[in-house]
LUMLUMDREN-2810 file (N, C-alpha, C; in Angstrom, 1 decimal):
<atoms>
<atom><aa>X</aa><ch>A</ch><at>N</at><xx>0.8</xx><yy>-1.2</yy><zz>0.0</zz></atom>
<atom><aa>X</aa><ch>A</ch><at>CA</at><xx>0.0</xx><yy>0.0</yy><zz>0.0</zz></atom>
<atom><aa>X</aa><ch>A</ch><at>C</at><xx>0.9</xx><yy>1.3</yy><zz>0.0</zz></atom>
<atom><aa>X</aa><ch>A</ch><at>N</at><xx>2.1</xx><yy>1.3</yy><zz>0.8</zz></atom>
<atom><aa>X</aa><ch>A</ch><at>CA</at><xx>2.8</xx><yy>2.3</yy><zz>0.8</zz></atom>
<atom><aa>X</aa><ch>A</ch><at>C</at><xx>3.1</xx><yy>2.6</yy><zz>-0.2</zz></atom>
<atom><aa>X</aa><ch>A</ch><at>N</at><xx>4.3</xx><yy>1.5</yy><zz>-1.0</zz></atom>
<atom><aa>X</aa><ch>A</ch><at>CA</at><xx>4.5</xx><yy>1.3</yy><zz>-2.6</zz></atom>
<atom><aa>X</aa><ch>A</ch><at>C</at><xx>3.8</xx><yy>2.0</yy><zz>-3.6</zz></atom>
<atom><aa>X</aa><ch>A</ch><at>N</at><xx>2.3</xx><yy>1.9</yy><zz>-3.4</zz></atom>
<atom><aa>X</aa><ch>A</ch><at>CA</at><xx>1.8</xx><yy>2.3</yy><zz>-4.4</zz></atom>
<atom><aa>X</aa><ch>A</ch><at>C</at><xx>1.7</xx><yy>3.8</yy><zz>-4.3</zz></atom>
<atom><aa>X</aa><ch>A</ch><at>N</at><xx>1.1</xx><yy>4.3</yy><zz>-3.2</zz></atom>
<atom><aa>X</aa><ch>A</ch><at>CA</at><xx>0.9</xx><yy>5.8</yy><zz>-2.7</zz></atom>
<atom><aa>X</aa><ch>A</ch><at>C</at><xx>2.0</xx><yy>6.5</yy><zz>-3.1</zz></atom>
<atom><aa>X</aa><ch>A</ch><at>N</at><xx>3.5</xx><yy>6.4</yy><zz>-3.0</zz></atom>
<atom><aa>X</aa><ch>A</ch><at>CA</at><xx>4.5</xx><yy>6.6</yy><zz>-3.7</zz></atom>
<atom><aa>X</aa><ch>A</ch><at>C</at><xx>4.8</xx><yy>7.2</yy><zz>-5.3</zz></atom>
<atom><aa>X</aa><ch>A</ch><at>N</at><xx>4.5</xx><yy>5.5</yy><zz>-5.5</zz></atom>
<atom><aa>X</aa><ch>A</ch><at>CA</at><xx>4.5</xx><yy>5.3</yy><zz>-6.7</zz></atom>
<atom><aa>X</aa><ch>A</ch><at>C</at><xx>3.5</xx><yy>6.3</yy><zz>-7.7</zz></atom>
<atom><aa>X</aa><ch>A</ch><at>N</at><xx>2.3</xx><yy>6.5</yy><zz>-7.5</zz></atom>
<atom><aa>X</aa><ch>A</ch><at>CA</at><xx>1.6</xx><yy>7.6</yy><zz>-7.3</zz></atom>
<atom><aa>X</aa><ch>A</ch><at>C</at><xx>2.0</xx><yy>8.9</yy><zz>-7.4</zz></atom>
<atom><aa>X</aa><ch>A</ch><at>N</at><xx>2.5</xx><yy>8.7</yy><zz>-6.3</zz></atom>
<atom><aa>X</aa><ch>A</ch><at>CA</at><xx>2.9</xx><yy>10.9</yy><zz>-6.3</zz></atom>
<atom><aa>X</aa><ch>A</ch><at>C</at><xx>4.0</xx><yy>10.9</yy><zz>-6.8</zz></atom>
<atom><aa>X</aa><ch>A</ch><at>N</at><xx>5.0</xx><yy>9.8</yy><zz>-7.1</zz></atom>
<atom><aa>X</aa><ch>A</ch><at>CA</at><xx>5.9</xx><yy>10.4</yy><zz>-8.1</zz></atom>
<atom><aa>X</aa><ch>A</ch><at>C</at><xx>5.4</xx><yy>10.5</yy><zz>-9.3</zz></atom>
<atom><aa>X</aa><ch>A</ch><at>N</at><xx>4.7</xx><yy>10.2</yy><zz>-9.8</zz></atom>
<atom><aa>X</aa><ch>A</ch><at>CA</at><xx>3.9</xx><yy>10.6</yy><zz>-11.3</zz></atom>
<atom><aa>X</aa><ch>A</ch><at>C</at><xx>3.4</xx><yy>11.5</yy><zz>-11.1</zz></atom>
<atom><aa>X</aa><ch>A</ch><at>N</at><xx>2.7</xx><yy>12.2</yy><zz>-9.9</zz></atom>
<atom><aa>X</aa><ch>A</ch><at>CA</at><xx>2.2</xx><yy>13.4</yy><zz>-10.1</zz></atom>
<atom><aa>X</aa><ch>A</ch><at>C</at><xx>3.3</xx><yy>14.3</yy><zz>-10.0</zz></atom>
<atom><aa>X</aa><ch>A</ch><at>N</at><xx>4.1</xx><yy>14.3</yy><zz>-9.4</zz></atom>
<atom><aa>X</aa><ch>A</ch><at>CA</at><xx>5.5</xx><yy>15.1</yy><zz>-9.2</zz></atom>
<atom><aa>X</aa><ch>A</ch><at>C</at><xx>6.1</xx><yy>15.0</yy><zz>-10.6</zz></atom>
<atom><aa>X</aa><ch>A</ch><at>N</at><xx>6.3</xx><yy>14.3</yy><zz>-11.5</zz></atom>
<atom><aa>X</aa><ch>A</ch><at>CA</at><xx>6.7</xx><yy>14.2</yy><zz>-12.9</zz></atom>
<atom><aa>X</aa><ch>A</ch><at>C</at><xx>5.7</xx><yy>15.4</yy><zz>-13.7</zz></atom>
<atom><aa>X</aa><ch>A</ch><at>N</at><xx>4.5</xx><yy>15.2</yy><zz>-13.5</zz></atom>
<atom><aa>X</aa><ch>A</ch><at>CA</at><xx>3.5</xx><yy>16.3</yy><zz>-13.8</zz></atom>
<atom><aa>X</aa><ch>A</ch><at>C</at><xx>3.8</xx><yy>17.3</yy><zz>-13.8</zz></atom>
<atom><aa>X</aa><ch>A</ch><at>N</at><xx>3.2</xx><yy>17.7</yy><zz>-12.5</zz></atom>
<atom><aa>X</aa><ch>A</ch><at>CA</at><xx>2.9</xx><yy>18.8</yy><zz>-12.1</zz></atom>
<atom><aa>X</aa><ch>A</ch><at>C</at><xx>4.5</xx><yy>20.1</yy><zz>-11.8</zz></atom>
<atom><aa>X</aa><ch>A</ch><at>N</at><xx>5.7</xx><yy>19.1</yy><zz>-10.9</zz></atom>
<atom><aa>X</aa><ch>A</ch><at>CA</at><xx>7.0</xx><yy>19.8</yy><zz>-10.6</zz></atom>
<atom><aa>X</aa><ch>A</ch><at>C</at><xx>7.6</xx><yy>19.8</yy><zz>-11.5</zz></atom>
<atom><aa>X</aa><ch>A</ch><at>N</at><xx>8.3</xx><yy>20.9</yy><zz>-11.7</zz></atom>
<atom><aa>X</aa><ch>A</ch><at>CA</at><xx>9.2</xx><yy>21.7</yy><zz>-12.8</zz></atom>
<atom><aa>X</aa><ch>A</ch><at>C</at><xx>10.5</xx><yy>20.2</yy><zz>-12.8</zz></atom>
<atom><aa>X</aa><ch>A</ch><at>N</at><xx>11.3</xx><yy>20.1</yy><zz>-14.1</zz></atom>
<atom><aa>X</aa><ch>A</ch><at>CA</at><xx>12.2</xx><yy>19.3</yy><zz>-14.1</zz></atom>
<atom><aa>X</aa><ch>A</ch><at>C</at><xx>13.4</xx><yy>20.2</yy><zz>-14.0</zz></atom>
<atom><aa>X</aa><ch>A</ch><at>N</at><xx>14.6</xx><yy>19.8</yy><zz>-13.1</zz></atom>
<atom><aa>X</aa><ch>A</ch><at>CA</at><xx>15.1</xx><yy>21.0</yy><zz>-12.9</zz></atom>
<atom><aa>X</aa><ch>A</ch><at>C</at><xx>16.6</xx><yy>20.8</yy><zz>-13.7</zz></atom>
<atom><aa>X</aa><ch>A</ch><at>N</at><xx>16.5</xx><yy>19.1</yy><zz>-13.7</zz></atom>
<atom><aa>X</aa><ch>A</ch><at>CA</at><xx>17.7</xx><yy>18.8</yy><zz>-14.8</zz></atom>
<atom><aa>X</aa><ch>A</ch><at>C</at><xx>17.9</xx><yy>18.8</yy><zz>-15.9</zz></atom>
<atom><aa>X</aa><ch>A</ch><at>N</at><xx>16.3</xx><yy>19.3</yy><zz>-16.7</zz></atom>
<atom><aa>X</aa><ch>A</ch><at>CA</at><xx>16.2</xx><yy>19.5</yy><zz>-18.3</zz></atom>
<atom><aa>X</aa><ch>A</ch><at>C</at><xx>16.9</xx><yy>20.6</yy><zz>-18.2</zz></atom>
<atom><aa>X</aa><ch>A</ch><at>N</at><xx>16.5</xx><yy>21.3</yy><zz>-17.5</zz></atom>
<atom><aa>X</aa><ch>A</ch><at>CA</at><xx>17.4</xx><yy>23.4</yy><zz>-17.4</zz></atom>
<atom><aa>X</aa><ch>A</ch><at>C</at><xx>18.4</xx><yy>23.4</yy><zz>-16.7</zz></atom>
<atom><aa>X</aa><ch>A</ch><at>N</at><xx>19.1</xx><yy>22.2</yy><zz>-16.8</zz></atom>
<atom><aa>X</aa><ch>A</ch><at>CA</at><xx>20.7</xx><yy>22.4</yy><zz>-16.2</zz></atom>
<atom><aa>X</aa><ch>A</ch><at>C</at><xx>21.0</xx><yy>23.3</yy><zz>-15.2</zz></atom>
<atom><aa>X</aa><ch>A</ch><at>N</at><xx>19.7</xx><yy>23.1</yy><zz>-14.1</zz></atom>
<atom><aa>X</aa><ch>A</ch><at>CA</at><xx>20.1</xx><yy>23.9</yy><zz>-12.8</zz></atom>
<atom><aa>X</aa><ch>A</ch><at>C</at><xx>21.4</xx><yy>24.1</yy><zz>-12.2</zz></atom>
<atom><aa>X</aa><ch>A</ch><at>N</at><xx>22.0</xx><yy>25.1</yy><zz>-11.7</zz></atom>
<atom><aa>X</aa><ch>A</ch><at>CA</at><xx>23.1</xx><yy>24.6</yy><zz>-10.6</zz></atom>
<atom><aa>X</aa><ch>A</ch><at>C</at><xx>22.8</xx><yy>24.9</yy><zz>-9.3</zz></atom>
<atom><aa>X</aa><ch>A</ch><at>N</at><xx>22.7</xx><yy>23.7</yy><zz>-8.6</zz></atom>
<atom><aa>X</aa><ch>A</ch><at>CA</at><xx>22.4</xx><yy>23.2</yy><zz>-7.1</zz></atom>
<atom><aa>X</aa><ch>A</ch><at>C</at><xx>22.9</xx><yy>24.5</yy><zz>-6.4</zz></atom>
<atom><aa>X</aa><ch>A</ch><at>N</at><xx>24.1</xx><yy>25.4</yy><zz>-7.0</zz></atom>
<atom><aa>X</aa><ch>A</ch><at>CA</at><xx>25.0</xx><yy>26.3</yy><zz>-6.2</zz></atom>
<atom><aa>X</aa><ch>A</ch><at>C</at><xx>24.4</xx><yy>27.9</yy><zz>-6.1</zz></atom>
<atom><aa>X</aa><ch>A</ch><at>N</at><xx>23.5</xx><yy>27.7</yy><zz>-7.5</zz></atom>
<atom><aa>X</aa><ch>A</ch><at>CA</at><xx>22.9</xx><yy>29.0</yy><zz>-7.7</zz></atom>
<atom><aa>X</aa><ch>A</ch><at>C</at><xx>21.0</xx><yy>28.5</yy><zz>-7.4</zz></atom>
<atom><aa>X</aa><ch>A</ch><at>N</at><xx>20.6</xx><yy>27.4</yy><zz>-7.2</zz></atom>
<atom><aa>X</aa><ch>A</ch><at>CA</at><xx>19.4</xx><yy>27.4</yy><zz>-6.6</zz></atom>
<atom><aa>X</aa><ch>A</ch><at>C</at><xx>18.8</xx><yy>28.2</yy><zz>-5.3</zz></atom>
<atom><aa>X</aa><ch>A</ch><at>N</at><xx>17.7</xx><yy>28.6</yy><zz>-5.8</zz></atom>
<atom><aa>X</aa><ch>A</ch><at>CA</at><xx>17.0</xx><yy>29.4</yy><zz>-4.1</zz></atom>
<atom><aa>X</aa><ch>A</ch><at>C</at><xx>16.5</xx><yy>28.2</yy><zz>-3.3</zz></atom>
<atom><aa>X</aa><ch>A</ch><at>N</at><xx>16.2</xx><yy>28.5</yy><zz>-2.3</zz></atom>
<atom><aa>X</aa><ch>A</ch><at>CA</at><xx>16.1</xx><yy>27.6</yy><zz>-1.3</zz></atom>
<atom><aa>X</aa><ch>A</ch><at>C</at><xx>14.6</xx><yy>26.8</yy><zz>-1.5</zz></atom>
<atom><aa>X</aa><ch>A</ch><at>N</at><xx>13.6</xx><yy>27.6</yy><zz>-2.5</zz></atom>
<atom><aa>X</aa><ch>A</ch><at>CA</at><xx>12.4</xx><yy>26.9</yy><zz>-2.7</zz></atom>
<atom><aa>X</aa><ch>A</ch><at>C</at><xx>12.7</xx><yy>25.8</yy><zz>-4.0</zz></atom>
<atom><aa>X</aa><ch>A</ch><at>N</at><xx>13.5</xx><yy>26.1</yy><zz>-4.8</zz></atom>
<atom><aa>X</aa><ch>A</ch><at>CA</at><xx>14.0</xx><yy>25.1</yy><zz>-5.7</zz></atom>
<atom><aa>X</aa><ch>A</ch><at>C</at><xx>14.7</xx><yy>24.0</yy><zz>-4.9</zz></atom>
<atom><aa>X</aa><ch>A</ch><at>N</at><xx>15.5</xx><yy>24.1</yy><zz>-4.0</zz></atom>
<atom><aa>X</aa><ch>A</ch><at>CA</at><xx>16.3</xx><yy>23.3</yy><zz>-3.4</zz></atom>
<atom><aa>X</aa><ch>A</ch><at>C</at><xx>15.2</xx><yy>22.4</yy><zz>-2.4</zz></atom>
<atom><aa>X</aa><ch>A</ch><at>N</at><xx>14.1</xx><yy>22.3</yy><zz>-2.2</zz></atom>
<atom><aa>X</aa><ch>A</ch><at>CA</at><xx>13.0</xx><yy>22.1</yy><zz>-1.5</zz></atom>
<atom><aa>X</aa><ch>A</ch><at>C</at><xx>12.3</xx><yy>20.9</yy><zz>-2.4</zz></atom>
<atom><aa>X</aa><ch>A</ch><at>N</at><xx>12.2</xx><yy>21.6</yy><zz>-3.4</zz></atom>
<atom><aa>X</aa><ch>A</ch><at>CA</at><xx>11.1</xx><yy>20.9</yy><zz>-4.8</zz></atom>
<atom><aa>X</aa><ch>A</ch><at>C</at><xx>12.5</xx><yy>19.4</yy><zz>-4.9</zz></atom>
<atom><aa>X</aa><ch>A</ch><at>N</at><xx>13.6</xx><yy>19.7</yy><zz>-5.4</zz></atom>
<atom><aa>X</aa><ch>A</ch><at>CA</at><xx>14.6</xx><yy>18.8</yy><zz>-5.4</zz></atom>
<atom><aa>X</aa><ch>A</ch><at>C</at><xx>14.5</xx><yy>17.9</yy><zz>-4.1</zz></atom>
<atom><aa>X</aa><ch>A</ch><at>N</at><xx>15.0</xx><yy>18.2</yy><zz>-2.9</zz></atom>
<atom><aa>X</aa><ch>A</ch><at>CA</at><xx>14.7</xx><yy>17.3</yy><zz>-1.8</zz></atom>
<atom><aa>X</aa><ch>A</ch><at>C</at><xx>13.4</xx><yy>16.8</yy><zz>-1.9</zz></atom>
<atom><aa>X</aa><ch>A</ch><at>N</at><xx>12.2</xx><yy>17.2</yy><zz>-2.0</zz></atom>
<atom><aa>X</aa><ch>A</ch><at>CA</at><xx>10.7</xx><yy>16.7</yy><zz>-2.3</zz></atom>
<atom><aa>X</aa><ch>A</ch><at>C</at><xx>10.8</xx><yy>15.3</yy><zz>-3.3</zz></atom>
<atom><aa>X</aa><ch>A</ch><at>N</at><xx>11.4</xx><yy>15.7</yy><zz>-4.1</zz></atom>
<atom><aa>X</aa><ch>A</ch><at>CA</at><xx>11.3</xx><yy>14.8</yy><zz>-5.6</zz></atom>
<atom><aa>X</aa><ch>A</ch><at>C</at><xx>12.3</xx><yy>13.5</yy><zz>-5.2</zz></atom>
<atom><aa>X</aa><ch>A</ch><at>N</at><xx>13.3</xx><yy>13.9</yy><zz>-4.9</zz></atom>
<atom><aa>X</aa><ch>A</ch><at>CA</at><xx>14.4</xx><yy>12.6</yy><zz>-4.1</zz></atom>
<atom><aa>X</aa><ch>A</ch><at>C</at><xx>13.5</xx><yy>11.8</yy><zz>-3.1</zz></atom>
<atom><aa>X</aa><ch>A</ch><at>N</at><xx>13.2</xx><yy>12.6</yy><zz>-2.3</zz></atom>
<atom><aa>X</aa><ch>A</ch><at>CA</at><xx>12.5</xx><yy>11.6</yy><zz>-1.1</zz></atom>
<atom><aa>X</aa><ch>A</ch><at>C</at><xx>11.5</xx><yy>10.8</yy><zz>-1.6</zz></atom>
<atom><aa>X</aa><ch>A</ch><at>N</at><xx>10.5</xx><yy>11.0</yy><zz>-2.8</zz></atom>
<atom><aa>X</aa><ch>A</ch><at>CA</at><xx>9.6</xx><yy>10.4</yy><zz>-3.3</zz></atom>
<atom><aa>X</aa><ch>A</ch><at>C</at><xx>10.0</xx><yy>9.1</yy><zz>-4.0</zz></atom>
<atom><aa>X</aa><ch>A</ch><at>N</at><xx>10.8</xx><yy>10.1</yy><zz>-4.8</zz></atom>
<atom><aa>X</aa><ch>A</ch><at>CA</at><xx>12.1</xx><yy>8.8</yy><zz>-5.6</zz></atom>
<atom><aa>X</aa><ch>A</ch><at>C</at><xx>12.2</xx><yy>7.8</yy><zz>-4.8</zz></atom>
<atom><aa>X</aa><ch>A</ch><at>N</at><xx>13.2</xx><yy>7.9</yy><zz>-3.5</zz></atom>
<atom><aa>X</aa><ch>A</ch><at>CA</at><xx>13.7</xx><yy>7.4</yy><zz>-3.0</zz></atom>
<atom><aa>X</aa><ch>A</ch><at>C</at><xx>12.5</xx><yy>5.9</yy><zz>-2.6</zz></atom>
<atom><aa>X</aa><ch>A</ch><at>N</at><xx>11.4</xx><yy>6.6</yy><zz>-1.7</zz></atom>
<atom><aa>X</aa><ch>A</ch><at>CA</at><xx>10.4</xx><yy>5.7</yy><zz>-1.1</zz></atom>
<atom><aa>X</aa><ch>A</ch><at>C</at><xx>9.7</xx><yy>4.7</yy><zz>-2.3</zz></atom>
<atom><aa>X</aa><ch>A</ch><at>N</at><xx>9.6</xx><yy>5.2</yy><zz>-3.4</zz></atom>
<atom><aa>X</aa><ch>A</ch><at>CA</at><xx>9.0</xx><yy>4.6</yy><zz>-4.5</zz></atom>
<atom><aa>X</aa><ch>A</ch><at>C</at><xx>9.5</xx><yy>3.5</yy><zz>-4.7</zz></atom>
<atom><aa>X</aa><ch>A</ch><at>N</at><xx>10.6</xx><yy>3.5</yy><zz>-4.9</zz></atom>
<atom><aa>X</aa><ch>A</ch><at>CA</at><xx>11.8</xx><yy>2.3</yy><zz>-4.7</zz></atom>
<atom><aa>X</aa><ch>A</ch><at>C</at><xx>11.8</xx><yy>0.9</yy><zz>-4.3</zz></atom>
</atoms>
């Protein structure tokens, strides 16, 4: 059940959140709400797993 819940909002997160590696972000020059959406997108990643 967790799995799927996951699995789930990372597709909506593919949606909906901006991709930040198509636009060749740099981590160095990110604002802290970008840097937020990235940790967001990892941890979903990660749990999906």
């Amino acid at each position: 059940m967790k799995k799927k819940f996951f699995k789930l909002l990372s597709k909506l997160n593919k949606k909906i959140l901006p991709s930040y590696s198509k636009r060749q972000l740099d981590l160095a020059k990110a604002t802290k709400f970008q840097k937020a959406i990235i940790g967001w997108k990892l941890w979903v990643t990660k749990n999906s797993l």
